[in-house]
N, C-alpha and C positions, 0 to 999 in steps of 0.2 A: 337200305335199312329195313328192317321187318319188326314186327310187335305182333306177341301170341299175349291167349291167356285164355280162358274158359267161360265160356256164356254164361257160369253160374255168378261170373263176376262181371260181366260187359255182357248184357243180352245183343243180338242181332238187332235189332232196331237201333240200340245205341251206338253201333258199331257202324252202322249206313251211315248215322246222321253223324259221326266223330267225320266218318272219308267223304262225307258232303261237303260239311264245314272246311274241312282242310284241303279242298280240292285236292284230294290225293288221286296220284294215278298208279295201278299194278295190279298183282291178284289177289283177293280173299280165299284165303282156303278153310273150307268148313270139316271137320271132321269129327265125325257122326258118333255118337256112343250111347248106350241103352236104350235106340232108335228105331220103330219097326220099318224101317226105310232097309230096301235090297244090299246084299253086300257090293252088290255096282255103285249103289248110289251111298254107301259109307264116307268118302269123300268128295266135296263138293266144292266149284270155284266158281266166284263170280270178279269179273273183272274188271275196272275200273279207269276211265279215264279223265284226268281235271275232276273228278267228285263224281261223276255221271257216270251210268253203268252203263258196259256195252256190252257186255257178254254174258253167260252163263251157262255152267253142265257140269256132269259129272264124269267128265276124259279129259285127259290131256295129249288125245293121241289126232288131235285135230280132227276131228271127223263125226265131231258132234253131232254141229249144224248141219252137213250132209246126209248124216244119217236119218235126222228129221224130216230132211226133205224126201228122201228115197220111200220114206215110211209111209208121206200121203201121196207117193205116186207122182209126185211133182219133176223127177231126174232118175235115171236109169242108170246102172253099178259103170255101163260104160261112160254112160256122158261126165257120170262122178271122176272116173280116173281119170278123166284129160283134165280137169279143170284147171288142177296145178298149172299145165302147161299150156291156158289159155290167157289165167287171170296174173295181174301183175305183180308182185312177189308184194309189195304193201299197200294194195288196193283189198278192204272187204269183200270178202267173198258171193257176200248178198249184191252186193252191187254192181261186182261181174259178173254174177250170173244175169241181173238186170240189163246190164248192156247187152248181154251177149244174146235178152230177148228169149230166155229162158223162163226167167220170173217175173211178175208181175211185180207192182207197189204194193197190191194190195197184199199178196202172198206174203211180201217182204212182214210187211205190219204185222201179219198170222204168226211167221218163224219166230219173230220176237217176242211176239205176245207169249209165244207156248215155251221158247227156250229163257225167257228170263222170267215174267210175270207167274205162270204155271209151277215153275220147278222151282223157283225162288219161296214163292208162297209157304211151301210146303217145308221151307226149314225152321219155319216162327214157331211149329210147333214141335222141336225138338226138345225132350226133356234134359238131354247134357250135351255136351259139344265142344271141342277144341278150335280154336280160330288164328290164325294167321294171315298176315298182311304185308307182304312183298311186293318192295317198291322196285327191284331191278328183277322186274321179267319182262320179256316181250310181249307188245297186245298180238292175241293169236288169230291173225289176219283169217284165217281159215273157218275160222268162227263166230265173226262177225257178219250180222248183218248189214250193216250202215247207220243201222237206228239208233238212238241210244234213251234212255229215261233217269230220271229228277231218281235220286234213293227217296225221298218223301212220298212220290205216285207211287214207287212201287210200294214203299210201306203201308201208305195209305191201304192200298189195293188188298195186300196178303195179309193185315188186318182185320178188316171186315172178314175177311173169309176164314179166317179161325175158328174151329169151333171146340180146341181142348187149350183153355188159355191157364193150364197148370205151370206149364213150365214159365209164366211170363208173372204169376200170382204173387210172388214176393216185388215184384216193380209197379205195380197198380199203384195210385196215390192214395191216401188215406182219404177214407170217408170225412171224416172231418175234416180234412183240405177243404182250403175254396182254390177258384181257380181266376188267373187275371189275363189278359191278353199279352201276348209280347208286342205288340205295335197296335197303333191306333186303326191302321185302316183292314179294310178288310179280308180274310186268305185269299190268294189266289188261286188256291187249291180247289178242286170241285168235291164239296162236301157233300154229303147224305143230308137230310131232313134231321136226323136226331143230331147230329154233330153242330147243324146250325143251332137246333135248340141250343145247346149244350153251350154253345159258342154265345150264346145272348146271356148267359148266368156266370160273367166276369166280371165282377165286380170287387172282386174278393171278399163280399160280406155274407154271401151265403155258401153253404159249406156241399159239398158232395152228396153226400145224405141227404139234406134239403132238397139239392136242386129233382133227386129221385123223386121226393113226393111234388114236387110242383109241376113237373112231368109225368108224373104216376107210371115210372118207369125204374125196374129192378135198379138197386145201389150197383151190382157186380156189372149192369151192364154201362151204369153213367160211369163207374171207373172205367172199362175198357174205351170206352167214348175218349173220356177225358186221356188216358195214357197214349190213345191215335194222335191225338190233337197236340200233346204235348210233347212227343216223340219228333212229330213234324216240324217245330218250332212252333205252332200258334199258340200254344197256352203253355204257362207255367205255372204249378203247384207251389200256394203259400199259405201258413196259417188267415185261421180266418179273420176279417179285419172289423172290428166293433164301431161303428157310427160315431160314436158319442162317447168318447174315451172315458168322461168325466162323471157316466154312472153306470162303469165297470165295480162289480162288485167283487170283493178281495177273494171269495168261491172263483167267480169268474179270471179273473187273473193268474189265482192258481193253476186252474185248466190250461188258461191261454201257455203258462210256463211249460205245462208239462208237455203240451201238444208242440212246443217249439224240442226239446229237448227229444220227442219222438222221431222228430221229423229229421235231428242231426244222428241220432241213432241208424235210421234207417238203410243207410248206406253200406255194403258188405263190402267194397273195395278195398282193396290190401294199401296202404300206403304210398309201398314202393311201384304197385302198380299202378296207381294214379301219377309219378313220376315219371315212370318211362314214358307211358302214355303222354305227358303231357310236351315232355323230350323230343317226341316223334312228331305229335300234330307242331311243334314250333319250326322244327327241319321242314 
């Protein structure tokens, strides 16, 4: 089964943590539009298995991962052509070259840092984009390293490393949001210094805005904070919550209305795509 639609309606991030959640396994194909990404790198796959990603590039002619490696000098055009006929027809390819005492562990780590973390990063800041998600393709044994990664760490990771967060501007949470924890204990994620802050002002009584001035740190950036944190599952975005219900004042109430009635506006999703969608994650 597959499900498309367009980043302007399911950003990347939401689209990690949907094939987290649903431990899906198959490929992601990203395809690129008013992107200054290469006409090579126009479409892009990352691949998937049980939720966890193990692969990523922009070929589907297997020889990704080899080519990476020929690039830092790591395997030579000949050693590359026998490899087929070294490594086992569904054994990772990173991990017969391992045995075969080619690669190192540590190497291994390097390939995947650059062929998934590196080139993954670099699509959060696509301004448009097409996406599809195909459950009946083979994992491409040839392009695996062995390793795999959380979509969370990688989001976490290509997050931070943003630096035009235009395309992502309409999913930020409203300044007036407060933000509450999803569980009581605490991430297991390795957070930044600002994210902990950020991560101590769930209570839901103080609003985004606030928490800015109580950290003396820019709103645009406590939202990208907060939309990390919330993307990963640790926080979730809700109006703000008043102490003392009982000397809300009828100004204040009003607000409280309007800012719920923003918060169900905000959503651009089509309907029926939130159906398929949801069609797909119960399969």
């Amino acid at each position: 089964m597959a499900i498309s639609g367009f980043l302007s309606e399911l950003s990347l991030p939401e689209i990690f943590q949907l094939l987290e959640q649903g431990n899906k396994t198959g490929r992601l194909t990203i395809k690129a539009q008013g992107s200054n990404l290469s006409a090579q790198a126009q479409n892009f796959y990352v691949w998937f298995q049980q939720g966890r990603i193990i692969a990523a590039g922009n070929r589907l002619d297997g020889q990704g991962l080899l080519s990476i490696i020929q690039q830092r000098g790591w395997l030579s055009a000949r050693v590359a052509a026998r490899i087929t006929q070294v490594c086992v027809i569904d054994q990772p390819a990173g991990l017969c070259l391992k045995a075969q005492g080619i690669l190192e562990a540590e190497q291994l780590k390097m390939l995947f840092n650059y062929q998934v973390l590196n080139q993954v990063c670099q699509l959060f800041e696509l301004p448009d984009g097409k996406f599809q998600f195909d459950t009946n393709t083979p994992l491409p044994n040839s392009e695996l390293t062995g390793l795999t990664a959380m979509p969370k760490d990688v989001l976490l990771k290509g997050l931070r490393a943003m630096r035009n967060w235009q395309p992502l501007q309409d999913k930020l949470p409203d300044p007036n949001s407060a933000l509450v924890v999803t569980t009581n204990n605490k991430p297991q994620l390795r957070l930044n210094q600002l994210e902990w802050q950020v991560w101590e002002f769930t209570k839901g009584t103080l609003s985004i805005k606030n928490i800015s001035k109580q950290l003396e740190v820019p709103v645009e950036k406590i939202q990208q904070v907060a939309f990390r944190l919330i993307v990963v599952g640790v926080l979730t975005e809700v109006p703000v919550v008043v102490e003392d219900s009982d000397s809300i004042s009828e100004e204040e109430s009003t607000m409280l209305e309007l800012e719920f009635e923003t918060h169900k506006k905000q959503s651009t999703v089509s309907k029926s795509f939130l159906q398929t969608l949801v069609s797909f994650l119960k399969k």
